[in-house]
Structure formats: structure tokens, C-alpha cells
C-alpha atoms as an extended CHARMM CRD file, in Angstrom:
* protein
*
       119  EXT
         1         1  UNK       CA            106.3370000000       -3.2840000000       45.4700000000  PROA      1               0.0000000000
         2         2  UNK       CA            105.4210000000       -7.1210000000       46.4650000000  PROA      2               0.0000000000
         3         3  UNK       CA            107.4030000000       -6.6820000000       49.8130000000  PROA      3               0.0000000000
         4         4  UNK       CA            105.8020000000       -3.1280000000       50.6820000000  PROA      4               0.0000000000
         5         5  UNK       CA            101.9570000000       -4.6870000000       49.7290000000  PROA      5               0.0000000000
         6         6  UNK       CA            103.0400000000       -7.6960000000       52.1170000000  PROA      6               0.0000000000
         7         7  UNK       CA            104.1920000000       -5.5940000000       54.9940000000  PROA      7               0.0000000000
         8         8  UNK       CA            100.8950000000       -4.0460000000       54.5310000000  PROA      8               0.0000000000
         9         9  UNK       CA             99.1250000000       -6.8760000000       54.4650000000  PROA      9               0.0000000000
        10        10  UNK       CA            100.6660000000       -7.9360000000       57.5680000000  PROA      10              0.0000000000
        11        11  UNK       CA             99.9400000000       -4.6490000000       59.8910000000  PROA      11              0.0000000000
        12        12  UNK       CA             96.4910000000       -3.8790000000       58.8140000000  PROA      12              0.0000000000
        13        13  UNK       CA             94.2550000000       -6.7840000000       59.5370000000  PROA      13              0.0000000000
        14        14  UNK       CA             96.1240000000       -6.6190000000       63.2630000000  PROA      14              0.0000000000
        15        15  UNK       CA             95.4000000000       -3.1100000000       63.5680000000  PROA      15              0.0000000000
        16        16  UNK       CA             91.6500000000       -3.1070000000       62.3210000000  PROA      16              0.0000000000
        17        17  UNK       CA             91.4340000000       -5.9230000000       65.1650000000  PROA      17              0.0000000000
        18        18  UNK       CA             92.4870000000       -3.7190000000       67.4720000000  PROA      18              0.0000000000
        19        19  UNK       CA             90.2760000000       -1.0970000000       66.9840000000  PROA      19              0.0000000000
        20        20  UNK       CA             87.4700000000       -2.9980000000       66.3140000000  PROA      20              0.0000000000
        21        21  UNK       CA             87.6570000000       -4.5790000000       70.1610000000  PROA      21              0.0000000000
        22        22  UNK       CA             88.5970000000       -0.9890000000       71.5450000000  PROA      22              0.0000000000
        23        23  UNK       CA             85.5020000000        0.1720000000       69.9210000000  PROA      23              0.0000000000
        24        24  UNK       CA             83.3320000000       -2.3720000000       71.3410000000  PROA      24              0.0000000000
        25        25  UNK       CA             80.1570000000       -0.8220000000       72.9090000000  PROA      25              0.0000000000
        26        26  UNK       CA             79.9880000000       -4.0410000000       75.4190000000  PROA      26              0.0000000000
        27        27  UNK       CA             83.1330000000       -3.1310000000       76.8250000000  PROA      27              0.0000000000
        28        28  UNK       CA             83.0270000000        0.1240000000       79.2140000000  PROA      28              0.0000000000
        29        29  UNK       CA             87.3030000000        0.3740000000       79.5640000000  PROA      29              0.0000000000
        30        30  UNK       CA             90.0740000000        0.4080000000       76.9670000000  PROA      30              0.0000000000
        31        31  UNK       CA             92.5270000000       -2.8970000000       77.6860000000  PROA      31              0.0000000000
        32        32  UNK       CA             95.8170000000       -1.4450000000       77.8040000000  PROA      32              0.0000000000
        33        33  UNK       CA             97.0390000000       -4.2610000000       76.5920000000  PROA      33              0.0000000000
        34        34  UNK       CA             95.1920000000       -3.7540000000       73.2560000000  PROA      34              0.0000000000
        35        35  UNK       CA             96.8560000000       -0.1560000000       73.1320000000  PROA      35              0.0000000000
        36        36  UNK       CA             99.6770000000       -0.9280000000       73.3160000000  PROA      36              0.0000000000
        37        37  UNK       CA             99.2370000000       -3.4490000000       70.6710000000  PROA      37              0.0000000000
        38        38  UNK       CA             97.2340000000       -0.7070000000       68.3790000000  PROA      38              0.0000000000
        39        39  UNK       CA            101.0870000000        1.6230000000       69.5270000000  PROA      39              0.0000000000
        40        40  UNK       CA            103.1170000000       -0.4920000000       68.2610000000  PROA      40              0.0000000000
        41        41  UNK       CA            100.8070000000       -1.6670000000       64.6770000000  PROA      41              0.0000000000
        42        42  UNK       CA            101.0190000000        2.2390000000       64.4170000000  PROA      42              0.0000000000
        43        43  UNK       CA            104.8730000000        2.8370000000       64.4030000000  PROA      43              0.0000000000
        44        44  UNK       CA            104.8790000000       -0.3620000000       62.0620000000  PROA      44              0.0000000000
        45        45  UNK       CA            102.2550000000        1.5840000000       59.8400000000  PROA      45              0.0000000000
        46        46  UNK       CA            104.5390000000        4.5410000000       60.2170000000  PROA      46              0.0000000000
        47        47  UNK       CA            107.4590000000        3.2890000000       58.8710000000  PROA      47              0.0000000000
        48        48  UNK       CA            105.7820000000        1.3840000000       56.4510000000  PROA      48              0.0000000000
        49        49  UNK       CA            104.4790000000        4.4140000000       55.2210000000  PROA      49              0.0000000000
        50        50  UNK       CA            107.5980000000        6.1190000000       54.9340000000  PROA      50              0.0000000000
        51        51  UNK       CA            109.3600000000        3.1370000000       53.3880000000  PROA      51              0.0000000000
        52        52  UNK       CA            106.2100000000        3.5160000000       50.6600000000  PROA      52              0.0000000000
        53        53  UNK       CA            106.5150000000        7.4820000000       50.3230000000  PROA      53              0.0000000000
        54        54  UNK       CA            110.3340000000        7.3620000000       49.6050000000  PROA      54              0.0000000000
        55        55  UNK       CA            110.5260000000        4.1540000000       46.8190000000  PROA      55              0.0000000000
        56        56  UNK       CA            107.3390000000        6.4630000000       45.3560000000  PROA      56              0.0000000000
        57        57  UNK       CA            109.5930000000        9.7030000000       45.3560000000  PROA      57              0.0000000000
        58        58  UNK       CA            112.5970000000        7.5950000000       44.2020000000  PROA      58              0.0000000000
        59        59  UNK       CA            110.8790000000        6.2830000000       41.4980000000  PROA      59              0.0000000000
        60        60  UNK       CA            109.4600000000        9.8930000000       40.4900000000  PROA      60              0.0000000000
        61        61  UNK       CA            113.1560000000       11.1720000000       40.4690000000  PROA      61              0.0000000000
        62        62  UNK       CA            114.3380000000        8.8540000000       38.2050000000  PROA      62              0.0000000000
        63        63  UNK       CA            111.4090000000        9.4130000000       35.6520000000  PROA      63              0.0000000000
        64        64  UNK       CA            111.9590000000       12.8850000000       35.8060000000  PROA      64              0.0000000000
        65        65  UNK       CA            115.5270000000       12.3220000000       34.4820000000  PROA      65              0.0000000000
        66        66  UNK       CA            116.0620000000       10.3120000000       30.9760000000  PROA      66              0.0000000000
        67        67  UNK       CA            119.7330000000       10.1470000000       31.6730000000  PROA      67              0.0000000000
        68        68  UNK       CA            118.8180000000        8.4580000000       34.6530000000  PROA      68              0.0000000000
        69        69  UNK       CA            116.7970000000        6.2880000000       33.2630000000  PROA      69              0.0000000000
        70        70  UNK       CA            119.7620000000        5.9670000000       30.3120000000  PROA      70              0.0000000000
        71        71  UNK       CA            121.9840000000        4.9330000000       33.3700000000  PROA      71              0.0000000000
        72        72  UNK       CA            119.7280000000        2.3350000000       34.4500000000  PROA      72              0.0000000000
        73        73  UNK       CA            120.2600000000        0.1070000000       30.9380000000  PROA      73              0.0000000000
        74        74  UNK       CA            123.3170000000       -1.4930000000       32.2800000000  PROA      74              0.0000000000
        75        75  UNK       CA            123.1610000000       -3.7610000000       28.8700000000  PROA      75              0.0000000000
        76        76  UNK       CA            123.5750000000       -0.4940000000       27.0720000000  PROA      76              0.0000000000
        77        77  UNK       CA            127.3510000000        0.1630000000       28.3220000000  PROA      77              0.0000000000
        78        78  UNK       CA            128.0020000000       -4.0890000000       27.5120000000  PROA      78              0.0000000000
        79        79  UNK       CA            126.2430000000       -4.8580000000       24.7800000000  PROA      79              0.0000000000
        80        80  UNK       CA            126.3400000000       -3.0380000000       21.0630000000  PROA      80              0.0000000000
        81        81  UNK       CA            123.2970000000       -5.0480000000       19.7840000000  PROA      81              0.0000000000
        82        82  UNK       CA            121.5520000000       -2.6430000000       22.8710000000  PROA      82              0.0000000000
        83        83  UNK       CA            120.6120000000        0.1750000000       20.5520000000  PROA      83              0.0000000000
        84        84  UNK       CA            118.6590000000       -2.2540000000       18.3150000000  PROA      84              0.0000000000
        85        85  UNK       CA            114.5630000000       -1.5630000000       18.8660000000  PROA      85              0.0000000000
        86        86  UNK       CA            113.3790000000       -4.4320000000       20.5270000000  PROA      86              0.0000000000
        87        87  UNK       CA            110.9190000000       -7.1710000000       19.8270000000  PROA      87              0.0000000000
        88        88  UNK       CA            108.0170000000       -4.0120000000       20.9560000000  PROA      88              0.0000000000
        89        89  UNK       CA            109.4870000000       -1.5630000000       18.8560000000  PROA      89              0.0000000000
        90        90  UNK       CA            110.9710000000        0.8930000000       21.6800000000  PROA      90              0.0000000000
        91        91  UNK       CA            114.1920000000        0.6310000000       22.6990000000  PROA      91              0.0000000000
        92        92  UNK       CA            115.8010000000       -0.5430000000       26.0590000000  PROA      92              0.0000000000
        93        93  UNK       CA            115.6900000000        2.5870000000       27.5770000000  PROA      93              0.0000000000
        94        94  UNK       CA            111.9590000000        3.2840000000       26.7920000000  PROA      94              0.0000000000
        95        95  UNK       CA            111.3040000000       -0.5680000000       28.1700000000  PROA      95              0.0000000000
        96        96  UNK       CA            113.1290000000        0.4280000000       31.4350000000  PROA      96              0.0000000000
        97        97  UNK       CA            110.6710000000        3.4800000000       31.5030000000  PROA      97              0.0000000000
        98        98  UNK       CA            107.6390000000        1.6920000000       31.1000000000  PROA      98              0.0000000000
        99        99  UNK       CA            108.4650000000       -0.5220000000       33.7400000000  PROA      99              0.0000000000
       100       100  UNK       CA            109.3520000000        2.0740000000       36.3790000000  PROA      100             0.0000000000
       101       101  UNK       CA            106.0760000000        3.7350000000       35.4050000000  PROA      101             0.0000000000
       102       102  UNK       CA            104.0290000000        0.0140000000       35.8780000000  PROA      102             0.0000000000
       103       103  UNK       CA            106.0140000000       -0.0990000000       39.4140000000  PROA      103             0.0000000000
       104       104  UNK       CA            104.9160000000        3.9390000000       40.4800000000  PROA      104             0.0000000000
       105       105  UNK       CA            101.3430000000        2.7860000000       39.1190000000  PROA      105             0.0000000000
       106       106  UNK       CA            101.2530000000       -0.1250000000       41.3520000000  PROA      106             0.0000000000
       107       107  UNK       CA            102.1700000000        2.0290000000       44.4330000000  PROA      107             0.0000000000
       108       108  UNK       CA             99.5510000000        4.3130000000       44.1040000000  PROA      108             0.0000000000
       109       109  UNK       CA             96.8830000000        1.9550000000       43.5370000000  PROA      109             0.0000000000
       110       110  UNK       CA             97.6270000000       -0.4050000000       46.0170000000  PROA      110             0.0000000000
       111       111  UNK       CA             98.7010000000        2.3490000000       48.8910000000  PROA      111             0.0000000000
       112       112  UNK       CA             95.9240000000        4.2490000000       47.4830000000  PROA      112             0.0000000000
       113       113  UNK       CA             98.0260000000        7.5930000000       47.0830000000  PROA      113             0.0000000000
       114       114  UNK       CA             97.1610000000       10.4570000000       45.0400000000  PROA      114             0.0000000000
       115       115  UNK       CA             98.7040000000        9.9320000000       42.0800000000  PROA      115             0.0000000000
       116       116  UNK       CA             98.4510000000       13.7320000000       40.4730000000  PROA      116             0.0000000000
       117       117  UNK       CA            101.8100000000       13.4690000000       40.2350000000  PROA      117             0.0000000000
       118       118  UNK       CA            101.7030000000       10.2320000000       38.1600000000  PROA      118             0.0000000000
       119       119  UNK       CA            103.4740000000       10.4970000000       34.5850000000  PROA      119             0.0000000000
């Protein structure tokens, strides 16, 4: 989530430059130069965005399925003491489920998708 907000934070101040001089009322002609500069900020924003859209869908799939989620507990398959509750009174698996949901919750707030779909 902390590399998708920086790559974010990265395109977007270039590309509000951008249009903010292409949109300048004191200037009668569009500087190609600052197209293609606003072109390329766009395919960045592109991918960006489809970077966001599939760790959001990824992140839906696995809290969709528990075994998933199950599968995720590596500890679980080492560890016997695993299926003790934790120190929060849920077990492993819930904890891992919690966190997932924390990470989709960041995504939508800071991408500022619709999150209908939330959990």
C-alpha cells in the first residue's frame, strides 16, 4: 500500500503542473513539450491505476475465501502452539483477516475508490 501511495505521490503533483500551465489563460498555444509531459504522467497514472485495481481485487479474492486466508497462516502448518487464541482473543487466522481488511481499507481511502464492495 506504502509503495502504491508513493507512486502516487510521485505522478500527481507533476501532472496537476502540467495542466495547470496548459490551462493558463496568458498563454494563447499549448507547449508540446508540456503534452507530452502531461502523455507520459498519464500512462504512469494508467498503470498505476491498474497496479492499484488488481492488489484491490487480489485482496477481495482472498477475503472472499477463509481457506485462503487459512493458507496464508504459514505458522499454522509449523507451529502447534498456532491454534492457541492470541494475546486479542482471535486466532491467527482471524488476525491475518483483519489485517488484509486494514490493507483493502487503506486502498480505498487513499485511491479514493468506491468501496461498496468493502467487507
Amino acid at each position: 500500500v506504502n509503495l502504491l501511495q508513493t507512486r502516487l505521490n510521485d505522478v500527481e503533483p507533476a501532472i496537476l503542473d502540467t495542466l495547470e500551465s496548459l490551462v493558463d489563460p496568458k498563454i494563447l498555444s499549448a507547449d508540446r513539450s508540456k503534452l507530452h509531459i502531461l502523455l507520459q504522467n498519464s500512462k504512469s497514472l494508467s498503470e498505476l491505476e491498474t497496479d492499484v485495481k488488481v492488489f484491490k481485487d487480489s485482496l477481495l479474492k482472498i477475503l472472499d475465501e477463509d481457506e485462503m486466508i487459512e493458507e496464508l497462516c504459514l505458522t499454522k502448518w509449523t507451529d502447534p502452539r498456532v491454534f492457541e487464541e492470541s494475546s486479542f482473543g482471535i486466532d491467527h487466522c482471524e488476525e491475518m483477516e483483519l489485517l488484509l481488511e486494514n490493507y483493502y481499507m487503506q486502498i480505498v481511502k487513499s485511491f479514493h475508490l468506491d468501496g461498496a464492495d468493502s467487507c
